[in-house]
OpenMM code with the backbone's topology and positions (N, CA, C; nanometers):
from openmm import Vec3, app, unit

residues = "UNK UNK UNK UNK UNK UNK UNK UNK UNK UNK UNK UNK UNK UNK UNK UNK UNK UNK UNK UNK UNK UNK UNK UNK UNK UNK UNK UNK UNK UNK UNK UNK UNK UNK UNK UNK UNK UNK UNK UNK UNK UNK UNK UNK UNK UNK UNK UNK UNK UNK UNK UNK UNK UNK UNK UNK UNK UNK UNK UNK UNK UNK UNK UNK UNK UNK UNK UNK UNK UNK UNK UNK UNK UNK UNK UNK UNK UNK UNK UNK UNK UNK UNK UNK UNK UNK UNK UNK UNK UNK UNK UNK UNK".split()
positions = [
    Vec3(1.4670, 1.7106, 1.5849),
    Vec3(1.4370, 1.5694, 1.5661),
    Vec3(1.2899, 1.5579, 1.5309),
    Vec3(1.2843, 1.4746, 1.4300),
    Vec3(1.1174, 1.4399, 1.3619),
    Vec3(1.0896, 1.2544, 1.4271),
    Vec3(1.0041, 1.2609, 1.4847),
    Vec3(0.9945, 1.1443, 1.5204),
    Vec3(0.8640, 1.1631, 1.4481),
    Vec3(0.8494, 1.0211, 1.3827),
    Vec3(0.7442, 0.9833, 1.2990),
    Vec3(0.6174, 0.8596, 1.3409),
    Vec3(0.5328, 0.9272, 1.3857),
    Vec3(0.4887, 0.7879, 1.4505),
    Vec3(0.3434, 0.7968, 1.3898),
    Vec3(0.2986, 0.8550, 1.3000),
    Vec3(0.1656, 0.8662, 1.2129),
    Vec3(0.1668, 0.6965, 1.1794),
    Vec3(0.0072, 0.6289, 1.1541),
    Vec3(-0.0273, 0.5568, 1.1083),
    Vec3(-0.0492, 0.4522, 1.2356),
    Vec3(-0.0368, 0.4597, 1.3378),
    Vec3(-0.0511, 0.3565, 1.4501),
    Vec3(-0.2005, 0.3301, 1.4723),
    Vec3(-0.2871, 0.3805, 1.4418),
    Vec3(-0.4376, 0.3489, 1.4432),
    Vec3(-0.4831, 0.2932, 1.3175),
    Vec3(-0.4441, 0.3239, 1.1925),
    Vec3(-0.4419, 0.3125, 1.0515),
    Vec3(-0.3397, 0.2447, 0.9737),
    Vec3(-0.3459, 0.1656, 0.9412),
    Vec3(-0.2972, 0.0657, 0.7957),
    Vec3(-0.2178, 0.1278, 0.6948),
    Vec3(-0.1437, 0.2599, 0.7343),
    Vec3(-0.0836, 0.3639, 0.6246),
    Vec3(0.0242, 0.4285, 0.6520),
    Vec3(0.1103, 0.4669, 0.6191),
    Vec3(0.2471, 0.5281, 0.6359),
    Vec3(0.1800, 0.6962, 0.6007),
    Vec3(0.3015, 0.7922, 0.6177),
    Vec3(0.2647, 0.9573, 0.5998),
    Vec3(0.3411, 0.9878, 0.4503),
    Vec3(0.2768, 1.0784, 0.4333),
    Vec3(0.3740, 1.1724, 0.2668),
    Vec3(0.3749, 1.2955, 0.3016),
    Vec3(0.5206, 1.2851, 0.3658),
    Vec3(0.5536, 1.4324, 0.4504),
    Vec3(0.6125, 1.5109, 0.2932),
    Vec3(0.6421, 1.6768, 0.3524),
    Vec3(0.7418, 1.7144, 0.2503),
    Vec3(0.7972, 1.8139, 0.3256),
    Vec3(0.9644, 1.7971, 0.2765),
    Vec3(1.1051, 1.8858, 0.3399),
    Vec3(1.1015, 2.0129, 0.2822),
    Vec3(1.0997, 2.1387, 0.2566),
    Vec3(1.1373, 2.2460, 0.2121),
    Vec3(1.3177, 2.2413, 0.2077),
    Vec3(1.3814, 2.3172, 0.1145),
    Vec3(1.4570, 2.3457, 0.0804),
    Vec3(1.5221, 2.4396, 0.1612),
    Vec3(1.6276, 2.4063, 0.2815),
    Vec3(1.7064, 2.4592, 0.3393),
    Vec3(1.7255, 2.6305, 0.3293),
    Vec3(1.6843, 2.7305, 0.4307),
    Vec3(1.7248, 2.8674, 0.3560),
    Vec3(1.8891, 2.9027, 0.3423),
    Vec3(1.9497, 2.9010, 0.1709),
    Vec3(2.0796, 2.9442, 0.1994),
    Vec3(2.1089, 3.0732, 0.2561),
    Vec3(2.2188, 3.0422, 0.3068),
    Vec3(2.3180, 3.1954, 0.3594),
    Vec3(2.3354, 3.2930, 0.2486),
    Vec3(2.3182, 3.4233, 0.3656),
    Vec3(2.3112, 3.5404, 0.2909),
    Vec3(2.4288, 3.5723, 0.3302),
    Vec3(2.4574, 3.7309, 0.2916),
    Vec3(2.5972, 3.7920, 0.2888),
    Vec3(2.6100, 3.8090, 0.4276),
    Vec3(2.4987, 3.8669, 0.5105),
    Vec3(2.5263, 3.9183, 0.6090),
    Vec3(2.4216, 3.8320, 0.7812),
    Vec3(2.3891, 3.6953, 0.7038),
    Vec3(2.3150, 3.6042, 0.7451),
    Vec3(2.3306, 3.4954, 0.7468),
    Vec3(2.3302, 3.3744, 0.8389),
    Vec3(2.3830, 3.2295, 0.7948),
    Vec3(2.2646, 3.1955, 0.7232),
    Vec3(2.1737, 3.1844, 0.7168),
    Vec3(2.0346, 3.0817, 0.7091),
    Vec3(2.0177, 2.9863, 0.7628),
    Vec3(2.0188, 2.8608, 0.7295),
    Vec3(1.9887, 2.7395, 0.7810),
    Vec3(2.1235, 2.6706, 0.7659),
    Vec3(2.1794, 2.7192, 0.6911),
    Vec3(2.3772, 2.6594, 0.7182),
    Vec3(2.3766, 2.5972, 0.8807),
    Vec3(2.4089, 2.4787, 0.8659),
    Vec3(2.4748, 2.4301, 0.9851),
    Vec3(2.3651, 2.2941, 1.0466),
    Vec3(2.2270, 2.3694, 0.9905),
    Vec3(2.1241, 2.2588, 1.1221),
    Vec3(2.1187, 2.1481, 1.0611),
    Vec3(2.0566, 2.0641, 1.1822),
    Vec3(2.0678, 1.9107, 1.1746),
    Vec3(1.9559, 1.8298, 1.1525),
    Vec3(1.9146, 1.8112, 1.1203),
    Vec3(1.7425, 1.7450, 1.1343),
    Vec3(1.7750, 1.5773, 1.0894),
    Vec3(1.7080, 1.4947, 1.2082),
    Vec3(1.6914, 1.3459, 1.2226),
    Vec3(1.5381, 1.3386, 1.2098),
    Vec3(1.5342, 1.2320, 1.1189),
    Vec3(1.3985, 1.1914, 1.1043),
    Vec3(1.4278, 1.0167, 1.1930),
    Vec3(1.3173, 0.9865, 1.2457),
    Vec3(1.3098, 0.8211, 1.2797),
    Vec3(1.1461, 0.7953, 1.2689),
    Vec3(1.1769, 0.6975, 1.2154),
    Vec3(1.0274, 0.6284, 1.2463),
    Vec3(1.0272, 0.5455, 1.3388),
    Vec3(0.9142, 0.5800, 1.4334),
    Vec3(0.8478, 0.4615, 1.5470),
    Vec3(0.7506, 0.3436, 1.4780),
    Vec3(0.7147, 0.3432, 1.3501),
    Vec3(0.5892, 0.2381, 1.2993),
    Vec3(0.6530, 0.1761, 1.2252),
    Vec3(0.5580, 0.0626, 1.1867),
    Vec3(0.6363, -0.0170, 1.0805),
    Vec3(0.5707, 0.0099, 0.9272),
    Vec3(0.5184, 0.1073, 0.9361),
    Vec3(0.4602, 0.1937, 0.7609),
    Vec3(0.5576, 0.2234, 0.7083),
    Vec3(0.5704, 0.2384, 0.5850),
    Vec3(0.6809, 0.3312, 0.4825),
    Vec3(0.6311, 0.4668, 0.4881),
    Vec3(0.7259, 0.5491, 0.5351),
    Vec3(0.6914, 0.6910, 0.5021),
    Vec3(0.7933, 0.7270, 0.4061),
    Vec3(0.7189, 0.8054, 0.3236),
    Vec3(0.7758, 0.8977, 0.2312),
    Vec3(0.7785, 1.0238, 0.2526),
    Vec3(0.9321, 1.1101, 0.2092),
    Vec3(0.9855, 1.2264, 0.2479),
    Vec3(1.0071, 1.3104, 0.1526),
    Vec3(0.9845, 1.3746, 0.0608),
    Vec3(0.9522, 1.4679, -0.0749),
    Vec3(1.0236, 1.6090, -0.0515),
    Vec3(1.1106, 1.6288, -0.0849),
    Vec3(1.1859, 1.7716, -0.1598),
    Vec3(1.2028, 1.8425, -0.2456),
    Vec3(1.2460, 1.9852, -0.2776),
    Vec3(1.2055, 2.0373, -0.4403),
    Vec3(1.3258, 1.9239, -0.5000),
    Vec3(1.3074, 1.9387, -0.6113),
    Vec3(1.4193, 1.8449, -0.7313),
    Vec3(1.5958, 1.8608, -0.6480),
    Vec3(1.6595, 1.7950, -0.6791),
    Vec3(1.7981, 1.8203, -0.6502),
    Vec3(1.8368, 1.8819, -0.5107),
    Vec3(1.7587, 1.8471, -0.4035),
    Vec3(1.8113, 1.9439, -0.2696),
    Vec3(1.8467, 1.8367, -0.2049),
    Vec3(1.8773, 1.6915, -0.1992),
    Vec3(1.9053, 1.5800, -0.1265),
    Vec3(2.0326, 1.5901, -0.2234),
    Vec3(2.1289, 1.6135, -0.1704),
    Vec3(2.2544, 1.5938, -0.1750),
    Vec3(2.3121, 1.6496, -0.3357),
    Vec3(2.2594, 1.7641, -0.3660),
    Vec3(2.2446, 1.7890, -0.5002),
    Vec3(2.1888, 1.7180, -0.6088),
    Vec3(2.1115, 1.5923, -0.5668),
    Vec3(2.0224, 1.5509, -0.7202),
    Vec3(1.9565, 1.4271, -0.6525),
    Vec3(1.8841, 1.4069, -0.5247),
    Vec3(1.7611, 1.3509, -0.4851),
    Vec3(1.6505, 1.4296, -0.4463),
    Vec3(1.5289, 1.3438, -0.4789),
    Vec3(1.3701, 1.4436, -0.4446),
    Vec3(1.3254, 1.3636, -0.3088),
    Vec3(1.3649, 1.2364, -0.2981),
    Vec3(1.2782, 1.1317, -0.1784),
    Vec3(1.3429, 1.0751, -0.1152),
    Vec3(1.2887, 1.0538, 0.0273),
    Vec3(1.3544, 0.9701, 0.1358),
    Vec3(1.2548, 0.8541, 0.1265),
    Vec3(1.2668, 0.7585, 0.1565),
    Vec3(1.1858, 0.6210, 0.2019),
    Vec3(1.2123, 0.5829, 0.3308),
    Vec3(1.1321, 0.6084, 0.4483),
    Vec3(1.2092, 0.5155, 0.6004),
    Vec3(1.0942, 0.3947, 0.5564),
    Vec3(1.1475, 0.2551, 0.6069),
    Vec3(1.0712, 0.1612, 0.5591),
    Vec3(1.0507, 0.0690, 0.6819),
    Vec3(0.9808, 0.1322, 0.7930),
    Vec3(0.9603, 0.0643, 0.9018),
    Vec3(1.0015, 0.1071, 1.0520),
    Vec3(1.0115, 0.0352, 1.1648),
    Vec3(1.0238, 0.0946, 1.2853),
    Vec3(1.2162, 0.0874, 1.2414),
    Vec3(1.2369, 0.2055, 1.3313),
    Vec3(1.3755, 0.2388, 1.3325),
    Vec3(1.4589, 0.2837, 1.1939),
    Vec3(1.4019, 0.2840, 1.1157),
    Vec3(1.4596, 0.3301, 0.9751),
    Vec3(1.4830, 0.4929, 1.0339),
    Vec3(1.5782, 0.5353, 1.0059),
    Vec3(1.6324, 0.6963, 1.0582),
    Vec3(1.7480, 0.7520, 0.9493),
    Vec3(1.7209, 0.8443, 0.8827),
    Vec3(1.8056, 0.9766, 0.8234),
    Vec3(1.8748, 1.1038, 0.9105),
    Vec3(2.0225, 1.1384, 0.8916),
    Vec3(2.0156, 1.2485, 0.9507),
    Vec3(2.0312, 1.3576, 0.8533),
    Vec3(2.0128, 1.4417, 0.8609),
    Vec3(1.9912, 1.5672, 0.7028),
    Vec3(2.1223, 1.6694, 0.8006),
    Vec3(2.1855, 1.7218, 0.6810),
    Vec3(2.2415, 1.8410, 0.7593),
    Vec3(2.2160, 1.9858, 0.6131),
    Vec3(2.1798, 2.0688, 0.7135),
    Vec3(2.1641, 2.1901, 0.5674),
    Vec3(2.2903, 2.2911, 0.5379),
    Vec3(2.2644, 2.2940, 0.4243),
    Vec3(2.4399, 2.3238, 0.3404),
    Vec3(2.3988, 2.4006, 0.2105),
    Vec3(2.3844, 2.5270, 0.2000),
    Vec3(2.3949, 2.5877, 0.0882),
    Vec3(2.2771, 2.5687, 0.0405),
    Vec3(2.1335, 2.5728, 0.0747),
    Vec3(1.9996, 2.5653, 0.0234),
    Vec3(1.9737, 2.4392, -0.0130),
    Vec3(2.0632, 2.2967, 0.0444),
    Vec3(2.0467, 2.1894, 0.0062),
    Vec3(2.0346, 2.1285, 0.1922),
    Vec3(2.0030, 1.9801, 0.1269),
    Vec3(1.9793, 1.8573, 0.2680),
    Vec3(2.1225, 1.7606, 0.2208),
    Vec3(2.2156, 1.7939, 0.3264),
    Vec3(2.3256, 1.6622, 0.2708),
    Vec3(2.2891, 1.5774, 0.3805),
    Vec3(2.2516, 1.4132, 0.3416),
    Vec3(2.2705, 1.3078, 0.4039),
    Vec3(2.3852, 1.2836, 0.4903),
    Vec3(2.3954, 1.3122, 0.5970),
    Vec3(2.4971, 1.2659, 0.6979),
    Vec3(2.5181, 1.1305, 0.7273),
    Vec3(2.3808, 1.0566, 0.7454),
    Vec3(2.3764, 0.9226, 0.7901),
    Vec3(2.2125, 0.8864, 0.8125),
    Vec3(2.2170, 0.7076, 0.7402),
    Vec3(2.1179, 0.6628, 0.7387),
    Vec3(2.0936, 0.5223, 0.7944),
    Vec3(1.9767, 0.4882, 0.8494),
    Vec3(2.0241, 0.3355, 0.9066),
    Vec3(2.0478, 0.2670, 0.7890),
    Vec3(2.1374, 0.1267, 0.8352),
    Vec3(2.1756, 0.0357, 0.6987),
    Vec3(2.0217, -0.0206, 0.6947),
    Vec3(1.9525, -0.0458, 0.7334),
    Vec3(1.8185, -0.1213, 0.6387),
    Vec3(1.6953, -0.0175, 0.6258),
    Vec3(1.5860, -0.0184, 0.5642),
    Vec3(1.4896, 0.0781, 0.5438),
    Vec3(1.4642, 0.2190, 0.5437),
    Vec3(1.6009, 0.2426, 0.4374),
    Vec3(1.6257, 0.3934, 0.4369),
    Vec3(1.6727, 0.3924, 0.2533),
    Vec3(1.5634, 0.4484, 0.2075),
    Vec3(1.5896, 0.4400, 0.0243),
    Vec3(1.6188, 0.5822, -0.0017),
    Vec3(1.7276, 0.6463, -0.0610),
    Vec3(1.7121, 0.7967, -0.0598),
    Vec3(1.7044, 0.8024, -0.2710),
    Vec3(1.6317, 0.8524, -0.3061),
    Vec3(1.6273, 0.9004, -0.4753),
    Vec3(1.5752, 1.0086, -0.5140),
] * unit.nanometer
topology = app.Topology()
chain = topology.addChain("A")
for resn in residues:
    res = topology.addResidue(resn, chain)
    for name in ("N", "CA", "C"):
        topology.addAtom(name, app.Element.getBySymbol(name[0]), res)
């Protein structure tokens, strides 16, 4: 779990960035299986940056857009599949 709480002294949201899930090897899972939740505690927009196409095969960015905006990522084959996002302040492209 990523709890996001940058910017509470400052007027600014964060520009994090995700690496690209390690896929499974022959004789290795990699990162197959894990879960990663992001939430934000502030009311900043943070932005979430990936190589090209690893958000669900063809997104680069997350947007949480305030307190409680939350993504859950699950890793799958050197990619981030979106499991679930809150319905308001969550832009994925």
């Amino acid at each position: 779990i990523l709890i996001i709480d940058e910017g509470r002294q400052e007027a600014a949201g964060s520009n994090l960035t995700l690496a690209a899930p390690q896929r499974r090897g022959i004789y290795e899972t990699g990162n197959d299986g894990a879960v990663l939740k992001i939430i934000s505690t502030v009311q900043f927009k943070h932005t979430i940056r990936t190589p090209p196409n690893v958000l669900n095969g063809r997104a680069a960015t997350i947007t949480l857009d305030g307190i409680g905006a939350a993504v859950e990522l699950l890793a799958n084959a050197g990619r981030w599949l979106v499991v679930s996002a809150s319905p308001m302040g969550v832009k994925i492209g």
